[in-house]
C-alpha positions in Angstrom: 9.1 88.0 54.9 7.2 90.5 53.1 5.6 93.6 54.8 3.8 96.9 53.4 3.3 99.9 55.3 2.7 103.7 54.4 4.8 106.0 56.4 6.2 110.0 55.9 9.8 110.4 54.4 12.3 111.8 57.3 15.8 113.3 57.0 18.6 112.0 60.0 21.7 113.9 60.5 24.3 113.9 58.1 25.1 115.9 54.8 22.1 116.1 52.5 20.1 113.9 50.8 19.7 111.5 53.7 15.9 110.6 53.4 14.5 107.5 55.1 11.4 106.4 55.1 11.0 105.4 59.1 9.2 101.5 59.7 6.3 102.2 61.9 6.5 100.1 65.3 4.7 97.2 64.5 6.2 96.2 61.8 9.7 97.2 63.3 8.5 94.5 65.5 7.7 92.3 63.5 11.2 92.7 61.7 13.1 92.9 65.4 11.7 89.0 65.8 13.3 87.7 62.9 16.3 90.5 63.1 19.0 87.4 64.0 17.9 85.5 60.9 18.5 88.1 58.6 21.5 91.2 59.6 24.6 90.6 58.6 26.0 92.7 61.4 26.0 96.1 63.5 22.0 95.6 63.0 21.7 96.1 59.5 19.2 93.8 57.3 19.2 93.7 53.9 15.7 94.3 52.2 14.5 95.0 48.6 12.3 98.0 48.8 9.4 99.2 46.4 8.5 102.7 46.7 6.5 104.5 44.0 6.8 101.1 41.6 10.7 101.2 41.2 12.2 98.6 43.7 15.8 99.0 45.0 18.1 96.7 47.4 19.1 98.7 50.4 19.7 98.3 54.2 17.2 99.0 57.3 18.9 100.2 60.4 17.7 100.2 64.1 16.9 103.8 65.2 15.2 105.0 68.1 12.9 101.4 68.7 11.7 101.6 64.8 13.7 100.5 61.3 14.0 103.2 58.9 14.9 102.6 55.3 17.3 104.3 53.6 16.1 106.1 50.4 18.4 106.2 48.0 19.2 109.6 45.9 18.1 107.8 42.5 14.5 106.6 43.8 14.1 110.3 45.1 15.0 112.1 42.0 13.2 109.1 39.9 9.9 109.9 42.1 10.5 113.4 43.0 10.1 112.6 46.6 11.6 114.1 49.4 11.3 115.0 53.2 7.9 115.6 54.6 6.0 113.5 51.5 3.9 110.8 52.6 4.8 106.8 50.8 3.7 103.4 50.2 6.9 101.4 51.1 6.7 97.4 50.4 9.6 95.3 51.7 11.1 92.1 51.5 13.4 90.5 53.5 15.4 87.0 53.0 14.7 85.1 55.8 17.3 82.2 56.7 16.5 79.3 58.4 
């Protein structure tokens, strides 16, 4: 399953640099309905991102009814990106059958 979206990069609690780039709803949807073909557990679903051309594997996490991608600290120094810039995020996710 591949989706695109553009979003604004949030922080979440926790010692700095959590960023995350939240999913907006209907594609968190979207995601939710395949959710038990792809987590491996606690919620989590593997996904290579894309943001700003350099691609990265990471997790999405259920927050608050949405996903939000984790960004990690290499892609924000690499695009000089940070909380309250807006994003192109592409995502893939493996889908089992």
């Amino acid at each position: 399953m591949d989706l695109s979206f553009d979003t604004t990069l949030i922080s979440w609690r926790g010692p700095a640099p959590f960023v995350f780039a939240p999913v907006p709803e209907d594609e968190s949807d979207a995601i939710a309905d395949v959710a038990s073909l792809v987590t491996y557990g606690w919620g989590a679903i593997p996904v290579v991102a894309t943001i700003e051309g350099i691609e990265f594997t990471t997790s999405l996490f259920p927050r608050e009814g949405v996903y939000l991608v984790p960004v990690k600290v290499a892609v924000q120094r690499a695009t000089d990106l940070g909380v309250g810039d807006d994003v192109h995020v592409d995502l893939h996710l493996e889908v089992r059958d």
